[in-house]
Each structure stands twice: as C-alpha cells, then as structure tokens.
LUMZAZA-78840 format. One record per residue (C-alpha): residue in one letter; chain; residue number from 0; x, z, y. Coordinates in nm, 3 decimals. Each point is the difference from the previous one (the first is absolute). Layout:
<node "A"; "A"; NUM; <X; Z; Y>> ...
***
This chain:
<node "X"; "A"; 0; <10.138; 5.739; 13.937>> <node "X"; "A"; 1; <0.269; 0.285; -0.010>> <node "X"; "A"; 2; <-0.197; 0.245; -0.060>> <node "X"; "A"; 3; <-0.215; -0.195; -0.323>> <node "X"; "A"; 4; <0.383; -0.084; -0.164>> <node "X"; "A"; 5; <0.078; 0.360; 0.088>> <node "X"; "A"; 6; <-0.278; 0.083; -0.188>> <node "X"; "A"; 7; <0.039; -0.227; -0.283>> <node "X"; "A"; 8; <0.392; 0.140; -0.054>> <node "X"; "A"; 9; <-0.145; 0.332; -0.009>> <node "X"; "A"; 10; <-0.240; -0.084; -0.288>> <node "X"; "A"; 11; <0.262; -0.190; -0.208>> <node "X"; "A"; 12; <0.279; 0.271; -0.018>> <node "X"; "A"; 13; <-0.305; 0.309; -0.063>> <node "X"; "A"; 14; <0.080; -0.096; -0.381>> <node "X"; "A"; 15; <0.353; 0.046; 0.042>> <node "X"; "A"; 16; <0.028; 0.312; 0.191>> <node "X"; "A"; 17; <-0.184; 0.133; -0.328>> <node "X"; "A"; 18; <0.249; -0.131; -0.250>> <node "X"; "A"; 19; <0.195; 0.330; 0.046>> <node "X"; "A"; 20; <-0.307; 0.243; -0.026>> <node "X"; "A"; 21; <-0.081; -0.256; -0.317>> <node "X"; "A"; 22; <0.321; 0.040; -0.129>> <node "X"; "A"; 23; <0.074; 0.414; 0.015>> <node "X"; "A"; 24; <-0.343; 0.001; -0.211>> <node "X"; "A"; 25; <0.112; -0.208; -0.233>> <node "X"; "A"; 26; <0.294; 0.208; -0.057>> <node "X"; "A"; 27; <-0.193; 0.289; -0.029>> <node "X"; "A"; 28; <-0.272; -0.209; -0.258>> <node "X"; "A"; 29; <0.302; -0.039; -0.190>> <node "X"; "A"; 30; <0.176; 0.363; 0.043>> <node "X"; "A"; 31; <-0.364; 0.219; -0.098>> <node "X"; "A"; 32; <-0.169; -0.238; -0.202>> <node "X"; "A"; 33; <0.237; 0.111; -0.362>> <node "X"; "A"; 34; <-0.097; 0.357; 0.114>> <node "X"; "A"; 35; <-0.336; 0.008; 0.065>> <node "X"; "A"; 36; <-0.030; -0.263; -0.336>> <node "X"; "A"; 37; <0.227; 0.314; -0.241>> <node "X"; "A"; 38; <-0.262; 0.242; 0.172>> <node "X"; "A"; 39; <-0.322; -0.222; -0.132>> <node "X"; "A"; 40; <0.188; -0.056; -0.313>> <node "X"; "A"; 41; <0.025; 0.379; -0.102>> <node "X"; "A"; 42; <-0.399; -0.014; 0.051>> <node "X"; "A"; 43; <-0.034; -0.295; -0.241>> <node "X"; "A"; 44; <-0.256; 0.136; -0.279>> <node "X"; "A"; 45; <0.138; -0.207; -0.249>> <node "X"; "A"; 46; <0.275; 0.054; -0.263>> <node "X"; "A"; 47; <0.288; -0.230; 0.167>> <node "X"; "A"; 48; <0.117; -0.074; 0.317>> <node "X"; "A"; 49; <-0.168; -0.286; 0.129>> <node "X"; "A"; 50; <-0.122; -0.172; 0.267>> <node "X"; "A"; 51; <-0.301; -0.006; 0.100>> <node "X"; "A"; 52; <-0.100; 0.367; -0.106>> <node "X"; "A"; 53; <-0.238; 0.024; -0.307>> <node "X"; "A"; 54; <-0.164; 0.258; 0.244>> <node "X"; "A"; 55; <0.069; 0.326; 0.137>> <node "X"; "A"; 56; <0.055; 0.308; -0.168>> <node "X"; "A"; 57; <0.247; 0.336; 0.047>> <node "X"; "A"; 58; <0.111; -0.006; -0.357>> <node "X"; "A"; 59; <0.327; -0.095; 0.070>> <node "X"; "A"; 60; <0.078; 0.247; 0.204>> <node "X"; "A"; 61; <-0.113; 0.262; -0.251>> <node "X"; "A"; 62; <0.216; -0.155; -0.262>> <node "X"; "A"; 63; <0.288; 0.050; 0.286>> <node "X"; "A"; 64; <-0.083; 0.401; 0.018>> <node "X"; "A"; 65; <0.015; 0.042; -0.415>> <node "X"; "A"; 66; <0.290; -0.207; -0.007>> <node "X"; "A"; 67; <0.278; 0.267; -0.072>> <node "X"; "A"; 68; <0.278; -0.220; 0.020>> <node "X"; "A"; 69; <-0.082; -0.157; 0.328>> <node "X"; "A"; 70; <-0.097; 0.361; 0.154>> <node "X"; "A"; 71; <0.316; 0.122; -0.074>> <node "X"; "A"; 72; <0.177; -0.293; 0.132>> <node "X"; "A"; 73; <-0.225; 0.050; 0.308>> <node "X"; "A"; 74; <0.139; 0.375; 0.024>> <node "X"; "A"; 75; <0.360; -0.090; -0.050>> <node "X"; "A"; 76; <-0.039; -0.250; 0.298>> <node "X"; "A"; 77; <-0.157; 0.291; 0.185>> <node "X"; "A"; 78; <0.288; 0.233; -0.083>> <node "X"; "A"; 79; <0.273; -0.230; 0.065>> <node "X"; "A"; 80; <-0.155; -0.174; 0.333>> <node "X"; "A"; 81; <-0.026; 0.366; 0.146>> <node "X"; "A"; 82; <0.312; 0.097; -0.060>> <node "X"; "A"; 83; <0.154; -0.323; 0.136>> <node "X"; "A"; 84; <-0.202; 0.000; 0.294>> <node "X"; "A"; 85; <0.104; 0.378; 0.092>> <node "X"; "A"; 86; <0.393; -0.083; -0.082>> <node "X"; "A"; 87; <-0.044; -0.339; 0.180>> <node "X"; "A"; 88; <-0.151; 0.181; 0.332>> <node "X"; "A"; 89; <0.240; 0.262; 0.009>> <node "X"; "A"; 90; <0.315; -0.192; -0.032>> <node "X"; "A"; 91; <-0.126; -0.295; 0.226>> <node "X"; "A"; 92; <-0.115; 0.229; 0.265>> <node "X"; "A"; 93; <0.361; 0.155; 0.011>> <node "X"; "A"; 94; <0.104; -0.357; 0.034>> <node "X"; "A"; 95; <-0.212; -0.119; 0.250>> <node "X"; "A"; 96; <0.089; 0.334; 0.218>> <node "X"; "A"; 97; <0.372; -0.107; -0.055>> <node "X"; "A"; 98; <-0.047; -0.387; 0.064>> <node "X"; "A"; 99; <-0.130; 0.044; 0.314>> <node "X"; "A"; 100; <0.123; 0.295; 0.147>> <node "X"; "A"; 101; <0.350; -0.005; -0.121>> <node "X"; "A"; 102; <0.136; -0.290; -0.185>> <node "X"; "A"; 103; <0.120; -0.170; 0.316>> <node "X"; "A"; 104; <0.204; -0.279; -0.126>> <node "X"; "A"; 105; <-0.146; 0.045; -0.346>> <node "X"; "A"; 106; <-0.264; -0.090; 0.062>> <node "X"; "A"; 107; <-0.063; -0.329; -0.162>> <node "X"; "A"; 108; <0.212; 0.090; -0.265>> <node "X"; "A"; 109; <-0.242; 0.262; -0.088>> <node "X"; "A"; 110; <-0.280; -0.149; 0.045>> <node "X"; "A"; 111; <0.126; -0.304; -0.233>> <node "X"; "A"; 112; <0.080; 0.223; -0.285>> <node "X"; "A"; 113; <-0.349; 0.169; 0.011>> <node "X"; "A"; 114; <-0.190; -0.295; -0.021>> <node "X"; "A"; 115; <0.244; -0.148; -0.258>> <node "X"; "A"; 116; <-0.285; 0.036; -0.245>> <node "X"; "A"; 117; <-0.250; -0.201; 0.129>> <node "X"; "A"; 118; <0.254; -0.312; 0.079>> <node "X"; "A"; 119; <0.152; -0.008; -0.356>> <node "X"; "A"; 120; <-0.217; -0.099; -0.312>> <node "X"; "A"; 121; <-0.178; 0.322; -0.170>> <node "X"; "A"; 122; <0.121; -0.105; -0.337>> <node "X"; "A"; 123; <0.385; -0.009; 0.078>> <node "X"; "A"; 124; <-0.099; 0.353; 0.173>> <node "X"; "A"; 125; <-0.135; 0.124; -0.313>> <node "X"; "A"; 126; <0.252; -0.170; -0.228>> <node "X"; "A"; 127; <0.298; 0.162; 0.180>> <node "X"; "A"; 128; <-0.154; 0.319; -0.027>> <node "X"; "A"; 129; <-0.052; -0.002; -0.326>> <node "X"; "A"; 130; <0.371; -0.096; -0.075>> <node "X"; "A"; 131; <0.078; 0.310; 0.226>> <node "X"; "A"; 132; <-0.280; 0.223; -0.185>> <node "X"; "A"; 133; <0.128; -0.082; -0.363>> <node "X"; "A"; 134; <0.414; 0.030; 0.078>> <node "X"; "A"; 135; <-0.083; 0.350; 0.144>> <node "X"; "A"; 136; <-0.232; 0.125; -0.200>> <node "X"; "A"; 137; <-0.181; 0.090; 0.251>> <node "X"; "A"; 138; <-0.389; -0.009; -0.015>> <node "X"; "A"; 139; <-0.025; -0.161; -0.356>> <node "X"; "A"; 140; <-0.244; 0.265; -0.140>> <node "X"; "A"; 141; <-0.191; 0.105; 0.285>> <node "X"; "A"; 142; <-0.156; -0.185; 0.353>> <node "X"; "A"; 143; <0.287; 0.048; 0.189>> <node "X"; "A"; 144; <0.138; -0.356; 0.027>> <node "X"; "A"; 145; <-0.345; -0.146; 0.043>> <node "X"; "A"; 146; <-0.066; 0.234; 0.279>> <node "X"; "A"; 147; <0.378; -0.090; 0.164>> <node "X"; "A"; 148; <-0.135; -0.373; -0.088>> <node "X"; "A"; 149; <-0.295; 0.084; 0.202>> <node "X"; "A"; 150; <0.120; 0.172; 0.283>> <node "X"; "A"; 151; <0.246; -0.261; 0.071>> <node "X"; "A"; 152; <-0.275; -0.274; 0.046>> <node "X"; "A"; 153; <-0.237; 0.219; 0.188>> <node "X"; "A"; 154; <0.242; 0.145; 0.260>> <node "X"; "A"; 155; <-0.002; -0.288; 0.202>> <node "X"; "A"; 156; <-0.371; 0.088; 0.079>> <node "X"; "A"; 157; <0.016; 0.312; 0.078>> <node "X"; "A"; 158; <0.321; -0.101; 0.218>> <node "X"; "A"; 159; <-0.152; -0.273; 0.234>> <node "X"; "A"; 160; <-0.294; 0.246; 0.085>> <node "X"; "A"; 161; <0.163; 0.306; 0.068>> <node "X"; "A"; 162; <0.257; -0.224; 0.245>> <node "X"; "A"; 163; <-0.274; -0.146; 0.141>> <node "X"; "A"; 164; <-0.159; 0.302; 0.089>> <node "X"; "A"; 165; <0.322; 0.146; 0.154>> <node "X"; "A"; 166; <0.071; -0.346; 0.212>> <node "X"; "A"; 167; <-0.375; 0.061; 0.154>> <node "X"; "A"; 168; <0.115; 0.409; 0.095>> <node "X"; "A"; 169; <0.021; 0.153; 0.315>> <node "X"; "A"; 170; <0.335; 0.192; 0.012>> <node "X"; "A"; 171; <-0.121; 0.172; 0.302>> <node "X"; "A"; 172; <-0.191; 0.218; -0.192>> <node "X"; "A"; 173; <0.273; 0.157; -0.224>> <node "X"; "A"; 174; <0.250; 0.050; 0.280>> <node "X"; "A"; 175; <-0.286; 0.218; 0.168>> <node "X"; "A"; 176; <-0.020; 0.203; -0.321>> <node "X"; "A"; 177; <0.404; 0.046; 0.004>> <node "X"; "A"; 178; <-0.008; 0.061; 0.366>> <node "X"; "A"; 179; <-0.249; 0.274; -0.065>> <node "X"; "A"; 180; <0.179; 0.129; -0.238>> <node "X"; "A"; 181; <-0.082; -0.137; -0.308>> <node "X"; "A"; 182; <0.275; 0.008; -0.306>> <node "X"; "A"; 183; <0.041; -0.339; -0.115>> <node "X"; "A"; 184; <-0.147; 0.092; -0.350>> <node "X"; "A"; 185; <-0.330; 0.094; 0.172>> <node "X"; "A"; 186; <-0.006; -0.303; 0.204>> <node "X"; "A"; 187; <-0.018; -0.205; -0.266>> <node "X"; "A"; 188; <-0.256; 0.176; -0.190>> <node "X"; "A"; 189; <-0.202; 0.105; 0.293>> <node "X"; "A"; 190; <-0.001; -0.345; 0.166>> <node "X"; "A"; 191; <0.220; -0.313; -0.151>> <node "X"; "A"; 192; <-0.191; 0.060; -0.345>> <node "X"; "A"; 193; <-0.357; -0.004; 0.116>> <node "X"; "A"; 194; <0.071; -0.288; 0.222>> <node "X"; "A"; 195; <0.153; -0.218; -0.250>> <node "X"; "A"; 196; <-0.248; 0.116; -0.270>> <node "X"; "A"; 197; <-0.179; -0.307; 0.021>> <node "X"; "A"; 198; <0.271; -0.212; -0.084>> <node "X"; "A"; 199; <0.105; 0.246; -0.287>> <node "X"; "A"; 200; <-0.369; -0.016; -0.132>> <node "X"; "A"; 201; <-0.012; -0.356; 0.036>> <node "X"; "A"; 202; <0.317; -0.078; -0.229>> <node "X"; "A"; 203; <-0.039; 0.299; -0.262>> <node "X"; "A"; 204; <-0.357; -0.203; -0.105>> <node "X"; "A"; 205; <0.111; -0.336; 0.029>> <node "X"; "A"; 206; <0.288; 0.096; -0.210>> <node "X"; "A"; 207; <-0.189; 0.188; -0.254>> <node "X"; "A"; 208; <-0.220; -0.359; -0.009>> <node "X"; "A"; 209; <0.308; -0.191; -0.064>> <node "X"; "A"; 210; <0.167; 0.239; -0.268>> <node "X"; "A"; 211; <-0.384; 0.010; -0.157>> <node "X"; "A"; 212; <0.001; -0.413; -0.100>> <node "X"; "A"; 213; <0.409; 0.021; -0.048>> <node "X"; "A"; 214; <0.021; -0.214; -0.313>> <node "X"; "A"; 215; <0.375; -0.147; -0.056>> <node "X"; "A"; 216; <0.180; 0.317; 0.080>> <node "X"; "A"; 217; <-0.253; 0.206; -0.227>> <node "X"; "A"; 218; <0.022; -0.257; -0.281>> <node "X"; "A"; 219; <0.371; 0.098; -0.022>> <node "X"; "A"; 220; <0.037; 0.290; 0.154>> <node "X"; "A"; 221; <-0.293; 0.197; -0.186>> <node "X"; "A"; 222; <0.092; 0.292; -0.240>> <node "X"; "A"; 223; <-0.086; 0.036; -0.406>> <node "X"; "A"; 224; <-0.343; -0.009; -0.044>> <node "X"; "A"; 225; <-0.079; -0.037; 0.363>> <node "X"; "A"; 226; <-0.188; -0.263; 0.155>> <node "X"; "A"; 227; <-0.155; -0.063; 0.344>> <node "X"; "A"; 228; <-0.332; -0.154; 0.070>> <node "X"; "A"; 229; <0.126; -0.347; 0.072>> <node "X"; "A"; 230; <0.208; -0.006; -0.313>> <node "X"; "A"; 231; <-0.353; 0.111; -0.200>> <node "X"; "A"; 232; <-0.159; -0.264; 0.137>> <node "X"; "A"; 233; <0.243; -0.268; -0.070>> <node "X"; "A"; 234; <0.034; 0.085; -0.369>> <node "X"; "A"; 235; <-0.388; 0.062; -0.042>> <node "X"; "A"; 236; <-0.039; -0.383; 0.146>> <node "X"; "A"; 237; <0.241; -0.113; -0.287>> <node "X"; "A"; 238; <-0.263; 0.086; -0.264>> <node "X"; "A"; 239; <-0.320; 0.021; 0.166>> <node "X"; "A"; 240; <-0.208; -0.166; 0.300>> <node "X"; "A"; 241; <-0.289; 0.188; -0.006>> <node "X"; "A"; 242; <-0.126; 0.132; 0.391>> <node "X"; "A"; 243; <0.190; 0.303; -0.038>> <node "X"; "A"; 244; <0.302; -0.138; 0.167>> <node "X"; "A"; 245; <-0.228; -0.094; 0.279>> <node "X"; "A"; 246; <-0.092; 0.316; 0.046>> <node "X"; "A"; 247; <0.337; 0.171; 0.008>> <node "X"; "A"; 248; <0.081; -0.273; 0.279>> <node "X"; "A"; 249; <-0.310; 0.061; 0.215>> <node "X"; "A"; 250; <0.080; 0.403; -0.063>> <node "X"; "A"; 251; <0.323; -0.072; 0.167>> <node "X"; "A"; 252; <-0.100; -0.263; 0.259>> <node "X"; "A"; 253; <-0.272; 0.289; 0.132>> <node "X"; "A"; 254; <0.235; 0.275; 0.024>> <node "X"; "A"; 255; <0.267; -0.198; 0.174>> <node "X"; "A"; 256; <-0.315; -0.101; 0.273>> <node "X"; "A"; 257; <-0.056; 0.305; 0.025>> <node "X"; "A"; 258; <0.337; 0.129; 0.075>> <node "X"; "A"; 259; <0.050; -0.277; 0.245>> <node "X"; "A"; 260; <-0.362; 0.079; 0.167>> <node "X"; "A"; 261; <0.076; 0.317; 0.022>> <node "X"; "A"; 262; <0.329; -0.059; 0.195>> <node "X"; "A"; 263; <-0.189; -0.223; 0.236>> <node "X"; "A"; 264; <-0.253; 0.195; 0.097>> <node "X"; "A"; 265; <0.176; 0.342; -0.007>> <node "X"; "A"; 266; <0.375; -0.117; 0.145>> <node "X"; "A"; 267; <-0.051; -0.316; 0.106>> <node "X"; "A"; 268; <0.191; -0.271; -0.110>> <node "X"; "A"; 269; <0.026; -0.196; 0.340>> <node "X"; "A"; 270; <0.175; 0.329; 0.165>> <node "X"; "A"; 271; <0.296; -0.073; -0.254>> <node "X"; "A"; 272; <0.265; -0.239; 0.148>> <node "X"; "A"; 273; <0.362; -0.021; -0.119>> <node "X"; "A"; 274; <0.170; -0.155; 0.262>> 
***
C-alpha cells in the first residue's frame, strides 16, 4: 500500500520537477527568438521588412556592401572600438594589478569607482561628458571625446576580467622567478603577463563588443561628420524599412558570436571567476 502511494506521489510531482527546466527555456524562447527572427528578416526577398519572408534571397546584404554611408559607419565603429578596447585593457589591467595586489584598504573604493559606469544610466554618462567636452574644447573636431566616452563604459570589462584572472594566480610562481633572480620588470613580462593573458584577452574583446553597439554616448559624443554604425542605422530606419537594416543587425549579431565563440573555445569562459 506504501509502496503504490509512494509511487503515485512520484508520478504527480514528475510535472513539477520540470517547471524549472520548462521555465529556463522559455526564457531563452524569449531571449533568441528577436535574434534569430532580425537574422531571417535580412534574408526576406521582398522589398520591406516583413514577416513572414516573401522568400529568401542575399540581396540585402549586397545592398549593405554598396552602401557607402553605412560602410563607412561600419569602419568608424571599427576604428573607434579598437582603439577603446586597447586603451580600456591597458588602463584596467594596471587597475586590476593595483586592486588586488596593493590597494589594501582601497579596495572597495576602487573597485566602486571603476564600475561606476555600468551602475549609473549611459545617458547621464554621456550627457556629462559632453558638458565637459564642449567647456574645454576638448575633442569637438576630432574622435577624441567619443573615444574618452567609450573607454569610460568599456573599462569596466576589461577590469572584472583581468581581476579575475589575477584572484585565480598562483603567487608561488613569481616569488620563484624573484628568488632566482628575476628583476621585477621581467617577472611580470616573463610570467604575470602570460598567465593573466586570458583574462586580458577576454576583456579587450568584450569591450571592443560593447564600444562597437555604443549608441547614447556616440549620439553625443560623435565628431563633425562622424558617425558610428549604430547611429547609421538609426537614422537610415527614420526614412526607410527596407531589409537592409536587417542585415546590418545580423552583420553585427554574427561578429559579436563569433567573438564570444571564439573566447569560449580558445580561453574559456568558465576558467574566469571574479571572486
């Protein structure tokens, strides 16, 4: 009799130990399903976006390629990603190097102003630093405040990775490169650097993904007669909704998979902890 009611509560919470499983792919449904419908969308063989596709064609993405405006928006975002992701790296690896090895009581001070960009709103960010830009004259011809803009958002990244790399580092190894005599400029080059290269690899991409779809703190950051790719694409949506935006999307959703694919399966993303 035990065993039968035993068996009969087994059978009536089966459906509710899957609720959870149902749930996280529902979340997911929800998460890929705009992405994979942008990607089907730049396919769509007709003259508008739509839904369904009036079916299939590559046209779109040719239109992209002879598009001059949107290719050199697309080279711009290039240009200025790059350069924030190499200023980004640099100064957040210094950081992380002096949060955790010598900040002491600083620590969370530090660490609070670093990542002071990613708790306040992007728009105050950007609106601040174009008040800054314009009373110093500073950057109002060229790409300089966009790139400050950019590097000030994207540091964070680069940050967190770096740290975490240096919270998961044996220290035994560089005190048996001083104790063999090692100056300390060679023991960071010689072994600190390739053993935190990871992390720095890990945050100089992710930030040059983040500075790539930037859009408030290009919109008022951006030079004369400059524009980024997500500013093209916004203003080229205000007059026309042919499958070209689509394209320019899926362009940038594949190249940010990739990135990220590439940092799984050559770094690893699950050997990154900050902790």
């Amino acid at each position: 009799m035990s065993a039968g009611r035993a068996r009969r509560g087994a059978w009536l919470r089966r459906p509710f130990r899957a609720l959870p499983a149902l749930f996280v792919a529902a979340v997911y449904v929800f998460l890929l399903a705009p992405i994979l419908l942008i990607v089907l969308l730049s396919l769509n063989a007709g003259e508008f976006l739509a839904f369904p596709p009036q079916g299939l064609s590559l046209r779109w993405y040719g239109a992209l390629f002879g598009n001059e405006p949107f290719m050199r928006a697309i080279g711009t975002s290039l240009w200025v990603a790059t350069i924030a992701a190499a200023v980004s790296t640099a100064v957040g690896t210094a950081a992380a190097l002096f949060f955790v090895r010598h900040a002491g009581r600083m620590r969370e001070t530090l660490r609070m102003l670093v990542m002071m960009p990613l708790m306040l709103p992007e728009i105050l960010t950007a609106i601040a630093l174009l008040f800054f830009v314009y009373a110093t004259g500073i950057g109002t011809q060229t790409m300089f405040g966009l790139v400050v803009g950019h590097v000030l958002v994207t540091l964070p990244y680069a940050f967190m990775n770096v740290a975490s790399s240096l919270y998961n580092f044996d220290r035994s190894i560089e005190e048996a490169a001083r104790s063999l005599g090692a100056r300390p400029f060679t023991v960071f080059r010689r072994v600190t650097l390739p053993l935190i290269k990871p992390g720095i690899i890990t945050g100089a991409l992710f930030a040059f993904i983040v500075s790539f779809d930037l859009f408030n703190m290009s919109l008022l950051l951006k030079g004369i007669g400059m524009t980024t790719l997500p500013i093209q694409l916004f203003d080229y949506l205000r007059w026309d909704f042919d499958p070209t935006a689509a394209a320019v999307s899926s362009l940038s959703i594949v190249m940010t998979f990739t990135i990220i694919l590439f940092v799984d399966r050559v770094i690893g993303l699950r050997s990154l902890r900050f902790g």
